[in-house]
Each structure stands twice: as structure tokens, then as C-alpha cells.
C-alpha positions as CSV (number, residue, x, y, z in Angstrom):
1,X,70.5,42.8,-44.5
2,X,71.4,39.2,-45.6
3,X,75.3,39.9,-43.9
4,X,73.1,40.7,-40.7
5,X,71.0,38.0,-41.1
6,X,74.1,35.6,-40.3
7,X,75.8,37.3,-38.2
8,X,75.5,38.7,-34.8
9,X,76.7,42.1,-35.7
10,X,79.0,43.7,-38.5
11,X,80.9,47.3,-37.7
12,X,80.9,49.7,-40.6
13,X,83.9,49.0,-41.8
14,X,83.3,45.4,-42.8
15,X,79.8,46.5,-44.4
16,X,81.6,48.6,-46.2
17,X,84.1,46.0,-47.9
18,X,82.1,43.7,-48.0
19,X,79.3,45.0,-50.2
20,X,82.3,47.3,-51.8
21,X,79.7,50.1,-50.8
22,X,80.8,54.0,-50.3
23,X,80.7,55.4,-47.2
24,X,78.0,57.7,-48.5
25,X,76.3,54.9,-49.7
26,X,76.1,52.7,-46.8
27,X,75.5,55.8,-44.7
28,X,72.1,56.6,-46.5
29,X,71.0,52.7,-46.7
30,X,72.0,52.3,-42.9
31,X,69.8,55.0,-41.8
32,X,67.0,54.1,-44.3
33,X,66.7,50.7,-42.6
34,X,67.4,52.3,-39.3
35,X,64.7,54.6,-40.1
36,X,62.4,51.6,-40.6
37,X,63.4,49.9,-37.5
38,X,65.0,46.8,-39.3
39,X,68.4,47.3,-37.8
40,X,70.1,48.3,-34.3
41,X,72.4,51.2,-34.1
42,X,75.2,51.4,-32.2
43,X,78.3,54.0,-31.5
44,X,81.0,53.2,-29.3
45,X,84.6,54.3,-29.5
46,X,87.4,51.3,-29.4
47,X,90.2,53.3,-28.0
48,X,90.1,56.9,-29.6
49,X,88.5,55.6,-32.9
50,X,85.0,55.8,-33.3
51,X,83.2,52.3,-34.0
52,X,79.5,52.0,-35.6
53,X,78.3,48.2,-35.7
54,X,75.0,47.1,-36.7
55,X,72.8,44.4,-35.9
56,X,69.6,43.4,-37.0
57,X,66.1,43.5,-35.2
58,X,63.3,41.2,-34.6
59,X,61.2,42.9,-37.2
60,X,63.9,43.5,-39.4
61,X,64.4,39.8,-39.3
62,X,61.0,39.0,-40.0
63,X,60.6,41.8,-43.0
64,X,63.4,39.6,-44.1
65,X,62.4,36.4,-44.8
66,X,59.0,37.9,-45.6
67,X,61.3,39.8,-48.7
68,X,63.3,36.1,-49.7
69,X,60.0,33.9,-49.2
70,X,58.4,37.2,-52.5
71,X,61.6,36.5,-54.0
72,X,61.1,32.9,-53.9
73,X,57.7,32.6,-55.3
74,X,58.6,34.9,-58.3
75,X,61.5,32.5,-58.8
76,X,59.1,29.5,-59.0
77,X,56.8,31.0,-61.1
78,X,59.4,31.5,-63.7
């Protein structure tokens, strides 16, 4: 979430090395916050290659900072 949160979109692929994340992996956590309606999903082909990129949604956004403003008041409390 935090890559999506600064940047318009991000295609498997760079999800993928950045968070050095199996394609298994990222799979299940992409569909888990697709699921949840936190990010957009979308397929396209770039030539003949399939391309998934990923962007994140008003609510996803806002489940967001709700998650780093938790994270912040545990932090202060410590």
C-alpha cells in the first residue's frame, strides 16, 4: 500500500522487486486488498505480454492513513 500511496500506479513487476515479494505472494496480498476494495485492478496487454498495474482507491487511501495515524499513536505511547 505505502508504494501506492506515492505513486499513481505500479505494474506487477515492480511490486514485485520492490517488496522482493513472490509472485505467489503478491498474488494472494493483491487480491486480498482487491477483495477489500483498497486497490484498482487493471489488465492490459503491452504488445503480446500481459500487464497487471495497480492503483490505489479512495477508500483504500483513507483505510491508509487511518492504519499510519494507529501506528502513530502506539509509537507515542511508547
Amino acid at each position: 500500500m505505502s508504494v501506492l500511496m506515492v505513486n499513481e500506479y505500479a505494474d506487477f513487476n515492480m511490486l514485485k522487486e520492490l517488496l522482493d515479494a513472490t509472485d505467489g505472494n503478491l498474488a494472494s496480498h493483491t487480491k486480498a486488498l482487491e477483495k477489500a476494495e483498497y486497490i484498482l485492478v487493471e489488465k492490459q496487454f503491452i504488445g503480446r505480454k500481459p500487464n497487471t498495474r495497480y492503483s490505489v482507491t479512495k477508500l483504500g487511501k483513507l483505510e491508509f492513513q487511518k492504519h499510519i495515524e494507529a501506528l502513530e499513536k502506539l509509537i507515542s505511547k511508547t
